[in-house]
C-alpha positions as CSV (number, residue, x, y, z in Angstrom):
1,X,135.9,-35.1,52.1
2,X,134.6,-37.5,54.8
3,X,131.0,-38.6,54.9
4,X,129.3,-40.1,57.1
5,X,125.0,-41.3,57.1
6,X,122.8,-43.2,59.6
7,X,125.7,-45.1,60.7
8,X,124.7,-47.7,63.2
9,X,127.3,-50.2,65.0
10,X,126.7,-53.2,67.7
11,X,129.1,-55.1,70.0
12,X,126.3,-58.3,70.2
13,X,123.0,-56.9,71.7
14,X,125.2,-53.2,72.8
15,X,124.8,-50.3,70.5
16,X,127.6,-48.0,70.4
17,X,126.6,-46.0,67.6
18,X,122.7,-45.1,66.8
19,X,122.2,-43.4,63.1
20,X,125.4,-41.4,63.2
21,X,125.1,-38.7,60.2
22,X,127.3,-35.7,59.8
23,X,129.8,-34.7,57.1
24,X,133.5,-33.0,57.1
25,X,134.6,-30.8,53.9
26,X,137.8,-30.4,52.6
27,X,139.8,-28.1,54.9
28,X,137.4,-28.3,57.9
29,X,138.4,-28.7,61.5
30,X,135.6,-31.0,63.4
31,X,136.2,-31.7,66.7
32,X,134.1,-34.7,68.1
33,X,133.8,-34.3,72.0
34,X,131.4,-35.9,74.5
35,X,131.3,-38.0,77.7
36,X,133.5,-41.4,77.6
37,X,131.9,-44.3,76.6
38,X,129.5,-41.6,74.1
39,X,131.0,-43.4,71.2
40,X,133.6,-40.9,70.0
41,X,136.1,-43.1,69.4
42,X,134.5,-45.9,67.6
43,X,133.4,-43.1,65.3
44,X,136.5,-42.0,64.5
45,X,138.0,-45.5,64.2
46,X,134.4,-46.7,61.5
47,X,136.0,-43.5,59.5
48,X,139.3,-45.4,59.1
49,X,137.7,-48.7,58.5
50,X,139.3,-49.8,61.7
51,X,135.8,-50.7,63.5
52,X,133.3,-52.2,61.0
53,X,130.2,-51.2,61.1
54,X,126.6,-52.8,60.4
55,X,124.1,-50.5,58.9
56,X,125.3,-46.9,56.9
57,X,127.4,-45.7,54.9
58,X,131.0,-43.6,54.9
59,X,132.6,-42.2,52.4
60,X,136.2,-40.8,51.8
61,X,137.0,-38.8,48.8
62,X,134.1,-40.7,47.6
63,X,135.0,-44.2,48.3
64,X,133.2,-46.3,50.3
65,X,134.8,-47.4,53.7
66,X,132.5,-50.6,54.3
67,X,132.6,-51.5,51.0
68,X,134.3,-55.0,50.0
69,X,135.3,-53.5,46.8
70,X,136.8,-50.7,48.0
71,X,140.8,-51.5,49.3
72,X,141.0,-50.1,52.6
73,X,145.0,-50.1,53.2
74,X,145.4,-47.8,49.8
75,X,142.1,-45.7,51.3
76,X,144.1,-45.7,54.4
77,X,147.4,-44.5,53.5
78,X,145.2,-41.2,52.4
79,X,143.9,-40.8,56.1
80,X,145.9,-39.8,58.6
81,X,145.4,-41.6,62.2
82,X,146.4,-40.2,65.3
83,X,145.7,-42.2,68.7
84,X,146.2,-42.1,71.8
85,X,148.7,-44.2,73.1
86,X,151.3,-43.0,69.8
87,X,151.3,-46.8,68.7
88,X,155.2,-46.6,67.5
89,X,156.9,-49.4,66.6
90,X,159.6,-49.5,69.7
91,X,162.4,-51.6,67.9
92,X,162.8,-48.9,65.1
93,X,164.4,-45.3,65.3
94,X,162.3,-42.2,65.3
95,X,163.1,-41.9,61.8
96,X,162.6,-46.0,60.3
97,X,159.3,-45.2,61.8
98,X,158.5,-42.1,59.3
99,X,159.9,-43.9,56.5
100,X,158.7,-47.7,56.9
101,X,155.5,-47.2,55.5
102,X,156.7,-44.5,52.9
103,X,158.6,-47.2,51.4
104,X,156.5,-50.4,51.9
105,X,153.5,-48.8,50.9
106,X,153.7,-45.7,48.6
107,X,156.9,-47.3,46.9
108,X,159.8,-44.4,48.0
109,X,163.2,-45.3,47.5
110,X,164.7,-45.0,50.3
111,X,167.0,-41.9,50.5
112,X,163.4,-39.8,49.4
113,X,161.8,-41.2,52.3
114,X,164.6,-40.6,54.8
115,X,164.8,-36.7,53.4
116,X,160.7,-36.5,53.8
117,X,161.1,-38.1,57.6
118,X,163.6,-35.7,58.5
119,X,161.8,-32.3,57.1
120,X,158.8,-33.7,59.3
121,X,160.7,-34.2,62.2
122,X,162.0,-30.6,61.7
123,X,158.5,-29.2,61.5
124,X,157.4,-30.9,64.5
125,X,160.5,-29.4,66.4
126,X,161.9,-33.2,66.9
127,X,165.2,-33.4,64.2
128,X,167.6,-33.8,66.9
129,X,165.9,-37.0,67.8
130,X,166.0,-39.1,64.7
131,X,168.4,-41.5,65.8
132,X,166.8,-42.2,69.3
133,X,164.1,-44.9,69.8
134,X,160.6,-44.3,71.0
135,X,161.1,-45.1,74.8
136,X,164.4,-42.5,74.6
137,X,161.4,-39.8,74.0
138,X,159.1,-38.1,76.6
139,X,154.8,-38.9,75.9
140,X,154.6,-35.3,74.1
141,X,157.7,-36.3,71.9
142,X,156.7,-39.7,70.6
143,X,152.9,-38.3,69.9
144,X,154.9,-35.5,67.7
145,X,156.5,-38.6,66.1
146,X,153.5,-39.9,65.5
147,X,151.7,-37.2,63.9
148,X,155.1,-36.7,61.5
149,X,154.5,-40.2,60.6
150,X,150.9,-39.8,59.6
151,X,152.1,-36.7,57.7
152,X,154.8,-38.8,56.0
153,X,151.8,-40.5,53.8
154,X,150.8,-36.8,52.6
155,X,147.1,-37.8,53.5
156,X,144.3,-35.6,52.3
157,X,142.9,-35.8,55.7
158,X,143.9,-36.6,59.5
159,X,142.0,-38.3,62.5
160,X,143.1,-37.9,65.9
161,X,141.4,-40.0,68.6
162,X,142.2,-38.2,72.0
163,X,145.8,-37.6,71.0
164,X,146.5,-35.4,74.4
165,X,144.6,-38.1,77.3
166,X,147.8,-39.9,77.9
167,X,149.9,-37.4,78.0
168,X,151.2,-35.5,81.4
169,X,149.6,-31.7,81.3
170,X,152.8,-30.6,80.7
171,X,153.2,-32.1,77.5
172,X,149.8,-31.4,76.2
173,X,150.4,-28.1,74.1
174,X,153.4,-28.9,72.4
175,X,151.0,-31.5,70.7
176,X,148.5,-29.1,70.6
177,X,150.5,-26.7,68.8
178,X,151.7,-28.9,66.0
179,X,147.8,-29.9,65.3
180,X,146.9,-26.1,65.7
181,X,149.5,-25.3,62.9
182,X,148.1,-28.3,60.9
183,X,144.7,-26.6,61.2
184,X,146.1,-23.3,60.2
185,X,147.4,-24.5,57.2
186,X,144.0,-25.8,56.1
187,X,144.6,-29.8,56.8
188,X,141.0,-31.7,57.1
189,X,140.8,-32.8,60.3
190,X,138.5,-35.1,62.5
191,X,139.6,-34.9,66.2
192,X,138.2,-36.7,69.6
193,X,139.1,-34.7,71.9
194,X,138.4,-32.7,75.3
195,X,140.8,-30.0,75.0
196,X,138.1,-27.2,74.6
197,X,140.5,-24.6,74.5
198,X,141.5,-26.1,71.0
199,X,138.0,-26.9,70.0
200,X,137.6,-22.7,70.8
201,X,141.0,-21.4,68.6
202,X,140.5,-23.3,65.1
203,X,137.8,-25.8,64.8
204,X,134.9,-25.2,62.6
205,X,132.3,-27.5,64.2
206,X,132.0,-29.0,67.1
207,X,129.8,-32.6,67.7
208,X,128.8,-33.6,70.7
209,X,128.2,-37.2,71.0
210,X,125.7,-38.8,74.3
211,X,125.1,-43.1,74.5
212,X,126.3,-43.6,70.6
213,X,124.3,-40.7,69.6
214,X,124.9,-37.7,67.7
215,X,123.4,-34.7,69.8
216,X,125.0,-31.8,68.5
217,X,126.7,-31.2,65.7
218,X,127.0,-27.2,65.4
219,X,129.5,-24.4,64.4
220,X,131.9,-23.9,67.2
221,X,130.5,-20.2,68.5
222,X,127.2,-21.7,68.6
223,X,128.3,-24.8,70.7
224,X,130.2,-22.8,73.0
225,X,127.6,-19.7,73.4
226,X,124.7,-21.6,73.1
227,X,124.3,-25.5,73.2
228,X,121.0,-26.5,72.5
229,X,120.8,-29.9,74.4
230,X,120.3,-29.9,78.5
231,X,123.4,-32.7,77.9
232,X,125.8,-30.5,76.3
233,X,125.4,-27.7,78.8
234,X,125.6,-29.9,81.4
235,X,128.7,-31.3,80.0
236,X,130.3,-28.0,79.3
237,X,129.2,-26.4,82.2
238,X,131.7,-29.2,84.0
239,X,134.8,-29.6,81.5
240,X,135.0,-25.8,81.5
241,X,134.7,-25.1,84.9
């Protein structure tokens, strides 16, 4: 599904991403973890086409991301994108913010995409607030929103870049549960995140990124049991502590 080979990206004379090269098939759960500033992020974001990138290649259902051909807002309203400040629009209701794009984009009248927004809001526990406005919500409610929205598009895959790091500890599993059911029902899904406990209960693969480098990329009970890089343990041996 996503496809990714010797990706390389440079802010100037800075590398932030050194020959990235790792795939994710349909119905996986990769979770992308690492210290900040490892390059997680911009990783995530070259998926989307939202950071370019000079040397490499990624692929999406087979179409090329960097390519000029290739029309990244139709390749985009396939992929799913999660972040981490919830990036609502603040002047529309919890539910013109499921259906906006619905209609602009995918062309539903619409009454369709009101009854789609509101079936979303009920599966992420939220149909009570459709009529509120973002700021009316608490962090944990408007990132719900936000994944409902992304789910709105019915996208073949979702990326989540740190989706729980602004949120108050409190808030953090009832996001955690919505992706965890997501996962369960065999979504494809890319997620930066440190929330190991998640990485542990329904990811597939775990990579572990170091200075724009991929230095792990391994199925979960071997990352967990048994990481192979004096990095990684020493990473691990402090997050999970």
């Amino acid at each position: 599904m996503i496809s990714i080979n010797n990706v390389s990206k440079w802010y100037g004379h800075f590398q932030v991403l050194t020959d990235c090269t790792t795939e994710v098939n349909k119905g996986e759960v990769v979770v992308v973890c690492g210290p900040s500033g490892s390059g997680k992020s911009t990783l995530i974001k070259a998926v989307n086409g939202l950071e370019p990138f000079q040397k490499g290649k990624i692929t999406i259902d087979g179409k090329s991301v960097g390519n000029n051909k290739t029309n990244l807002s139709k390749l985009r309203a396939k992929v799913g994108m999660v972040f981490q400040h919830f990036e609502l629009f603040p002047h529309l209701s919890i539910t013109e913010n499921l259906t906006l794009a619905q209609i602009k984009v995918l062309g539903r009248s619409k009454d369709e995409a009101a009854a789609k927004a509101l079936k979303l809001l009920d599966r992420v526990g939220l149909r009570a607030q459709a009529d509120k406005f973002p700021a009316q919500l608490s962090g944990g409610q408007q990132q719900r929103v936000a994944i409902a929205r992304a789910l709105s598009m019915d996208p073949i895959a979702m990326l989540f870049d740190e989706p729980t790091s602004a949120l108050d500890p409190e808030m953090i599993n009832e996001v955690l549960d919505v992706m965890v059911e997501l996962a369960q029902e065999g979504m494809t899904m890319m997620c930066v995140t440190h929330e190991m406990g998640f990485a542990k209960k329904v990811a597939h693969r775990v990579i572990f990124m170091d200075k724009g480098l991929i230095i792990e990329d391994d199925k979960k009970e071997d990352f967990f049991a048994n990481p192979k890089s004096d990095r990684a343990k020493d990473f691990l041996a402090k997050i999970l502590h």
